[in-house]
ROLUMSE-590017 format. One line per field, with one value per residue (C-alpha): x, y, z; chain; residue number from 1. Coordinates in steps of 0.001 Angstrom, whole numbers, plus 500000, padded with zeros to 6 digits. Layout:
BEGIN
c1 c(X, ...)
c2 c(Y, ...)
c3 c(Z, ...)
chain c(A, ...)
n c(NUM, ...)
//
This chain:
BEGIN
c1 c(517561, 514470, 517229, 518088, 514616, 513662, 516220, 515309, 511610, 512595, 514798, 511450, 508909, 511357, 511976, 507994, 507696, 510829, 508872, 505726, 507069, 509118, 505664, 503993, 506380, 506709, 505172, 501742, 501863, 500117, 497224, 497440, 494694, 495887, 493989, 493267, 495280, 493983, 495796, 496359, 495033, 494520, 491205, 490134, 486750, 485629, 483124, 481444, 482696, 482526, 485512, 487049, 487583, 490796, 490280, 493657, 494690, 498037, 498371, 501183, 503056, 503129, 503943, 500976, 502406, 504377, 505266, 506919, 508984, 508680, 510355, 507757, 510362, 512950, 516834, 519944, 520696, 524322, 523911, 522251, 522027, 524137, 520436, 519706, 520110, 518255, 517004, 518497, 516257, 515882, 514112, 511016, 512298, 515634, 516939, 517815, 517997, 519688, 518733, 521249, 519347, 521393, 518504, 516115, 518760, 518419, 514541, 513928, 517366, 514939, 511470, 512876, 514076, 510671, 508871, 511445, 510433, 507281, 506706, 509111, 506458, 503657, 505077, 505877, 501960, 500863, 502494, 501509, 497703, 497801, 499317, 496769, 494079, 495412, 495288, 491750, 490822, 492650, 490851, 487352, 487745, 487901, 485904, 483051, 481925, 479748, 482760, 485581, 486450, 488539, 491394, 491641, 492417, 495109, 492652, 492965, 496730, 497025, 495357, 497537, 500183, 498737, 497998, 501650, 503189, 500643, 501787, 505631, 505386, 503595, 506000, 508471, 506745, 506684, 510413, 511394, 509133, 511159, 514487, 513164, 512009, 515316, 515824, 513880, 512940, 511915, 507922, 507964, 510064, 510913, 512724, 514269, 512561, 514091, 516784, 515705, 518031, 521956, 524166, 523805, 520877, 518397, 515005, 511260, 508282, 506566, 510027, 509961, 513038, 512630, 510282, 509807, 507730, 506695, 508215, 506037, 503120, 502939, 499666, 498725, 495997, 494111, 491812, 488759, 485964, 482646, 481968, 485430, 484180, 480484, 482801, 484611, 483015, 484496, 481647, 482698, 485993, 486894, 488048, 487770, 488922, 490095, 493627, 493002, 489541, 491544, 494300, 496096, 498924, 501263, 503854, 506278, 509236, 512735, 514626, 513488, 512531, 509410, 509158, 506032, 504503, 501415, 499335, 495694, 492341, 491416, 489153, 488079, 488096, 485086, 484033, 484647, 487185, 485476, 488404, 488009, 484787, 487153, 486892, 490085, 490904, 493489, 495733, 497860, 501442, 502922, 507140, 507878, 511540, 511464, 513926, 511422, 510503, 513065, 513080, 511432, 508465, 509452, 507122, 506851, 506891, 504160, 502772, 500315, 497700, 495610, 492157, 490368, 486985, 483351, 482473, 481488, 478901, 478602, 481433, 484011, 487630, 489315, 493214, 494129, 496151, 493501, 491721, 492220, 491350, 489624, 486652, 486868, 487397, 488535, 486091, 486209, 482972, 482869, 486551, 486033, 487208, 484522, 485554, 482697, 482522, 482057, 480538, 483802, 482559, 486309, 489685, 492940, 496533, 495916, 492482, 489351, 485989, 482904, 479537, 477903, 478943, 480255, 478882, 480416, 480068, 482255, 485501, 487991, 490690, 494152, 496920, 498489, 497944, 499936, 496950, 493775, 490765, 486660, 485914, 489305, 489607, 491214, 491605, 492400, 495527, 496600, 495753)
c2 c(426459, 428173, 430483, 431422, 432145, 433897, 436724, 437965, 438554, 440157, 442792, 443520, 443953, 446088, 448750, 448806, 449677, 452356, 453826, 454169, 455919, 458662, 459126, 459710, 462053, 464603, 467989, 468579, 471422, 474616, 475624, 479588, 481080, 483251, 486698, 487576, 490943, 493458, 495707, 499134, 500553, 503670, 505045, 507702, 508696, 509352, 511927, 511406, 513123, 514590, 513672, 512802, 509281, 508329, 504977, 502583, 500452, 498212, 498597, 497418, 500095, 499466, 501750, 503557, 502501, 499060, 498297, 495981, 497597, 496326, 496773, 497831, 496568, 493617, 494515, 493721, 495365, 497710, 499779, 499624, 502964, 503110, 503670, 500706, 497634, 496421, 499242, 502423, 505609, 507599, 510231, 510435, 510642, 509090, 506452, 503031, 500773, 501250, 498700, 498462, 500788, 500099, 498491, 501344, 503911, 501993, 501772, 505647, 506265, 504066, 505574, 509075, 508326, 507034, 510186, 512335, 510193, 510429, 514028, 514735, 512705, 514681, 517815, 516902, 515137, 518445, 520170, 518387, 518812, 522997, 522190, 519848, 522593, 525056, 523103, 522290, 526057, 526568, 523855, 525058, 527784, 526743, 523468, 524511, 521383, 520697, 518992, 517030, 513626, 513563, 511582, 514977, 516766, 514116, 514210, 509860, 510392, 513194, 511429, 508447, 510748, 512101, 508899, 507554, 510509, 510000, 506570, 507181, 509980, 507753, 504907, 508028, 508892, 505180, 504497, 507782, 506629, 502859, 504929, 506745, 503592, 502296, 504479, 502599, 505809, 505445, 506780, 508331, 508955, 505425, 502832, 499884, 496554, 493629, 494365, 491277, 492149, 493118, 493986, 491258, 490148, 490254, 491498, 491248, 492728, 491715, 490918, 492523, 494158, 495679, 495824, 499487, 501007, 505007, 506763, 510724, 508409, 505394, 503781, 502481, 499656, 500245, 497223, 498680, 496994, 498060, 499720, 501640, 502711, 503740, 506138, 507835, 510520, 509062, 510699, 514205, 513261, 512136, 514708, 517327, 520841, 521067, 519174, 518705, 516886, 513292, 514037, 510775, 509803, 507545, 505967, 502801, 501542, 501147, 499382, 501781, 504732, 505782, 508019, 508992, 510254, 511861, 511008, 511705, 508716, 509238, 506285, 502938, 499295, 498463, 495743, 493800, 491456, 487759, 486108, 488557, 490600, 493638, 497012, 498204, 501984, 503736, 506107, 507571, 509671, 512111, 512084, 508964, 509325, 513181, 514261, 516125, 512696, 511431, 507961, 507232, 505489, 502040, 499771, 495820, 498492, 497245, 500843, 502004, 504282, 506524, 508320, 511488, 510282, 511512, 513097, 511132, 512100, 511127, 508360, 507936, 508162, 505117, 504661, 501053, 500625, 500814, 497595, 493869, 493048, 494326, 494602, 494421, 497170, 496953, 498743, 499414, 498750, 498949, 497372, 494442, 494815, 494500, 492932, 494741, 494339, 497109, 498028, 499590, 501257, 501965, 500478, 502339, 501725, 504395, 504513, 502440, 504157, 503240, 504083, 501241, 499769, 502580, 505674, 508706, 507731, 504357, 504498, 502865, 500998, 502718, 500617, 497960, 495239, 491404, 489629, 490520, 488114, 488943, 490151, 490442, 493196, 496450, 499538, 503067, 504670, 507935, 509871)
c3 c(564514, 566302, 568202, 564923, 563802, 567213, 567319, 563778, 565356, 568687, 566072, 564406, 566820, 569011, 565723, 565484, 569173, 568557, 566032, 567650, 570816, 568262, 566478, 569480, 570733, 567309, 567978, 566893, 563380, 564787, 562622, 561709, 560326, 557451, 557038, 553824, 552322, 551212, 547924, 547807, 544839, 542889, 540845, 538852, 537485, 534211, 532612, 529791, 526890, 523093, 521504, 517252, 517531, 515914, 513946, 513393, 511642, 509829, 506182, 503471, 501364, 497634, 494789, 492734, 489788, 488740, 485024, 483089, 480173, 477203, 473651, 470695, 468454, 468270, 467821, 469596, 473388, 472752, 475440, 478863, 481494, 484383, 486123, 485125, 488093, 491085, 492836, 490863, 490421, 487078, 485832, 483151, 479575, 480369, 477858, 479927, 476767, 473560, 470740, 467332, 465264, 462161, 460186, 461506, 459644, 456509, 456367, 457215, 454246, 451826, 453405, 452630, 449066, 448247, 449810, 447233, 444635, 444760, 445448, 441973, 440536, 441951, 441009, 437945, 437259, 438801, 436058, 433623, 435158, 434235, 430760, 429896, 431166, 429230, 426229, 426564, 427443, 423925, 422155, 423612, 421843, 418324, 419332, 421407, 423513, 426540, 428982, 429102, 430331, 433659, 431763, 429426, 432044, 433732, 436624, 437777, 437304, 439590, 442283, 442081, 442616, 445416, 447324, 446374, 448361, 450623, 451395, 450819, 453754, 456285, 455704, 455961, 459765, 460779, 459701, 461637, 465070, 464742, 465052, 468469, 469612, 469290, 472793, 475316, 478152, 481581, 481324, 484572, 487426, 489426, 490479, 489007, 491008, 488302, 485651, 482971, 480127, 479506, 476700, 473731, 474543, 471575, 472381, 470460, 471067, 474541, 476419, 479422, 479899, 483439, 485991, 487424, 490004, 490428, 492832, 492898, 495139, 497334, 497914, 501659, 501085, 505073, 505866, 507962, 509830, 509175, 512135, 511446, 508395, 510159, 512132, 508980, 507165, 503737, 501667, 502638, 502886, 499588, 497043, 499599, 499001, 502221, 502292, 505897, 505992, 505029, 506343, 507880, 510123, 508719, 511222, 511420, 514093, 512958, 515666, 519014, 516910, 515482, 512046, 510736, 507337, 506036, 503600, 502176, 501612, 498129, 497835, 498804, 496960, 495344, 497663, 500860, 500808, 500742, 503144, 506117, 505673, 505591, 502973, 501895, 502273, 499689, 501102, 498911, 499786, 497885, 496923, 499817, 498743, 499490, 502076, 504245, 505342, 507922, 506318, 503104, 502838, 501023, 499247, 501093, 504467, 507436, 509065, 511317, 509823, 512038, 510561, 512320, 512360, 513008, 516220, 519284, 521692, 525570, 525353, 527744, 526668, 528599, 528714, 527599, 530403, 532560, 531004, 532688, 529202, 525893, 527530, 531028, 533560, 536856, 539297, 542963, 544475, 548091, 549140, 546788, 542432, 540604, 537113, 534774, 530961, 528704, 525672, 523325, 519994, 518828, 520095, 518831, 520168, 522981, 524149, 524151, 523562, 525753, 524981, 527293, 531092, 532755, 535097, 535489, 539785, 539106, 540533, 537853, 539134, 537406, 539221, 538129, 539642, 540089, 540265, 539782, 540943, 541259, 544245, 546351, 548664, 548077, 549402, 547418, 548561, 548647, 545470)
chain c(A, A, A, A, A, A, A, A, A, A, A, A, A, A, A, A, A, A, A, A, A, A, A, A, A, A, A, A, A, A, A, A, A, A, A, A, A, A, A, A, A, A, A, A, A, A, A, A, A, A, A, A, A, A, A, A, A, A, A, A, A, A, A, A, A, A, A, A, A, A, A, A, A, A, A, A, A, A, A, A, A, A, A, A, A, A, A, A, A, A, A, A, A, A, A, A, A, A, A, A, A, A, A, A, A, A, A, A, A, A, A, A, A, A, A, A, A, A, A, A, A, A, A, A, A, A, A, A, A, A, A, A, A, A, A, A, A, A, A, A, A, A, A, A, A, A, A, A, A, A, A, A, A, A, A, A, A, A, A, A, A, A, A, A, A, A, A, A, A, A, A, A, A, A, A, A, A, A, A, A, A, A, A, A, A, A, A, A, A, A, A, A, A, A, A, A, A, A, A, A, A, A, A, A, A, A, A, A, A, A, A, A, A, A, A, A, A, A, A, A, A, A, A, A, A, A, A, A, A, A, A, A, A, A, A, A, A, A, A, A, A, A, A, A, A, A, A, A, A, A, A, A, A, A, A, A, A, A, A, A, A, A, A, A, A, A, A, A, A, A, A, A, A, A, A, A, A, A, A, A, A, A, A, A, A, A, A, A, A, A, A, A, A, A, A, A, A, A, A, A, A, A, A, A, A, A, A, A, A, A, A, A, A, A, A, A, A, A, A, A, A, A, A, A, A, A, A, A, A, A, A, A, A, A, A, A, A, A, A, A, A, A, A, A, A, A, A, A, A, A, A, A, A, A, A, A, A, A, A, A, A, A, A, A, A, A, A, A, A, A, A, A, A, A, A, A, A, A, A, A, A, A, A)
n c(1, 2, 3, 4, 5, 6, 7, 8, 9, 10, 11, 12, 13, 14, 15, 16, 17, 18, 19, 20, 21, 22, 23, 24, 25, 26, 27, 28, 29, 30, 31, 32, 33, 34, 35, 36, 37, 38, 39, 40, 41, 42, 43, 44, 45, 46, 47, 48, 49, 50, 51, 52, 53, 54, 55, 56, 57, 58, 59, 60, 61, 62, 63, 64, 65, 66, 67, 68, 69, 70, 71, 72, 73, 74, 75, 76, 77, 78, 79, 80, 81, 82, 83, 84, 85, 86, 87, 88, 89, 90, 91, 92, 93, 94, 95, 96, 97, 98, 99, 100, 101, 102, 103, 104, 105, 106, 107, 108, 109, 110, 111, 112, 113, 114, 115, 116, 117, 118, 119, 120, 121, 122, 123, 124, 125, 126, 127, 128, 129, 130, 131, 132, 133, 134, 135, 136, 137, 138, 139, 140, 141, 142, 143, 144, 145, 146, 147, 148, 149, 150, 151, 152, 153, 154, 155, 156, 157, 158, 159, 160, 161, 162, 163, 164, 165, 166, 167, 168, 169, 170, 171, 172, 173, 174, 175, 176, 177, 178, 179, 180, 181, 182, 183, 184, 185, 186, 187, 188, 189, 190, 191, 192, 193, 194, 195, 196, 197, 198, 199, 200, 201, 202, 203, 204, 205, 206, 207, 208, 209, 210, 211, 212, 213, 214, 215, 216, 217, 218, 219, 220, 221, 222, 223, 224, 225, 226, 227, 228, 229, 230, 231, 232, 233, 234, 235, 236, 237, 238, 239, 240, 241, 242, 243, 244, 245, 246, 247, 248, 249, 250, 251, 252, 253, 254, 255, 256, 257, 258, 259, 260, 261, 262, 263, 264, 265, 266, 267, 268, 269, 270, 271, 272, 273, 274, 275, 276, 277, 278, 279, 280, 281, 282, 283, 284, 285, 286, 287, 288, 289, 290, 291, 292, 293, 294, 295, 296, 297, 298, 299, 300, 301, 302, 303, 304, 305, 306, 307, 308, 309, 310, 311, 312, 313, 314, 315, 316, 317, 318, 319, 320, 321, 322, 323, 324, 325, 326, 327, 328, 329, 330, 331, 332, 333, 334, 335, 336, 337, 338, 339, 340, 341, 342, 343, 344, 345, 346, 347, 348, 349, 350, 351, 352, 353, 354, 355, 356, 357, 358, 359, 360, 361, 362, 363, 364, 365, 366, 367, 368, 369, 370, 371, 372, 373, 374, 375, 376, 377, 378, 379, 380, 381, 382, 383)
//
């Protein structure tokens, strides 16, 4: 039994000793000490400049003009314009709707046989008017009195034929407008957004038939910051004779490719928005289905809108690219980067304008680089 327990024991201690020797025998790791490297980089200095500042910003497309078409009076749909659906254009004046005007004929027949009436009966009461004078001329003669009543003279009657034809023609006019309005037109030159209404369907005053939206001007609604809008000349800009003075550039990305557009700030909203602190700029664009524009400018559409601004004095013009971030600049500064913040008065999608943080003698670091950390060492290559 203890030869049993024994051999178990000698097994262990002699795989502790085994593993003590290999230990002891395992090379020692050799400590390098790493240098630290130093990046190659490029810079570039900047001079203060004068320069337009360009302002950007995103804006939504919507049409200048969205109705809903309504009847002015209620009749049966017989007829609907091919122009008519989802999306069709049409032209000012054209008909789209056609209402059963069969009533409409009957009450301008009956309007116009009253007007007859009643102007026979004026005529005739008019008649009767210069007989009635000339008999009292006659009877003056032989029966000298002061004046005569007005009923002597068929005066009250003459009147009441008057107003009567009076009356019969302007029911004559108003039967005569229901007819037109039979013809529901298109009151400017659009596009169809909802069709409501088909053939059959019976309509009243009110309905809305369609939903259209003008096509001859699109409207860009251009949220600004107010220091964007301190660097816009809007007062001299609005209503300008010049066509260039608001001139702005309207662009947008279809798959890879840019198109752009032009339009023209008329105006702004008439006050901050409560949500965002931001003023809303109107631009509006003239014909945005016209085929001088590559693509036309669609309502719903998400654009980029960029404003010639005011002036800028002593500012330097940076390249975005150049920035570690919005407002940091890379700087060499004596074989280390210096990461220095700036002062930006305008960022666009190009270039970032700096009126505080940098010198005209600082050496701006234009490379890209993989990492970038405060105070690592680098050295300017070849320019």
């Amino acid at each position: 039994y203890m030869r049993n327990i024994f051999i178990p024991f000698l097994i262990l201690v002699g795989a502790i000793f085994l593993f003590l020797y290999l230990l002891k025998l395992k090379p020692k790791p050799v400590i390098v000490q790493r240098s630290e490297q130093t990046t190659i980089v490029s810079v570039t200095q900047f001079e203060p400049q004068q320069d337009t500042c360009i302002v950007q910003s995103n804006g939504t497309v919507r049409p200048s003009k969205i109705v809903n078409l309504m009847p002015e009076l209620a009749g049966k749909v017989i007829k609907v314009s091919r122009d008519m659906g989802d999306g069709a254009f049409f032209k000012k004046g054209e008909i789209l709707f056609w209402l059963d005007s069969s009533d409409y004929h009957l009450q301008l027949i009956r309007a116009k046989s009253r007007f007859i009436t009643y102007k026979t009966q004026h005529t005739i009461e008019d008649a009767r008017v210069e007989v009635a004078k000339k008999e009292w001329s006659d009877y003056k003669q032989n029966y000298p009195v002061d004046s005569s009543h007005s009923l002597t003279l068929r005066e009250p009657q003459l009147e009441l034929a008057k107003a009567n034809l009076e009356a019969a023609k302007a029911e004559m006019e108003i039967a005569k407008l229901n007819l037109k309005r039979t013809l529901i037109r298109a009151p400017f030159n659009g596009r169809v957004r909802k069709k409501k209404v088909d053939i059959g369907q019976f309509v009243s005053p009110g309905m809305v038939m369609a939903v259209l939206y003008d096509t001859e001007k699109a409207i860009v609604t251009v949220p600004l910051q107010k220091e964007e809008i301190e660097l816009l000349d809007l007062e001299n800009g609005y209503n300008n004779s010049s066509k260039n003075r608001n001139r702005v550039a309207i662009s947008s990305n279809f798959g890879l490719k840019e198109y752009s557009w032009y339009g023209r700030y008329v105006r702004d909203e008439a006050e901050f928005n409560l949500s965002n602190r931001l003023l809303n700029l109107i631009v509006e664009v003239n014909e945005p289905y016209s085929p001088e524009w590559e693509k036309p400018l669609r309502p719903g559409m998400y654009v980029t809108v960029r404003i010639k601004g005011k002036q800028l004095r002593d500012v330097y013009k940076i390249p975005r690219d150049f920035f570690y971030n919005e407002s940091l600049l890379k700087i060499y500064n004596n074989g280390k980067l210096e990461l220095r913040e700036v002062k930006s008065i305008l960022v666009n999608k190009d270039y970032v304008y700096i009126d505080q943080g940098l010198h005209k003698d600082d050496l701006v670091i234009t490379s890209r680089m993989d990492e970038v950390v405060e105070g690592m060492k680098v050295k300017i290559g070849a320019q």
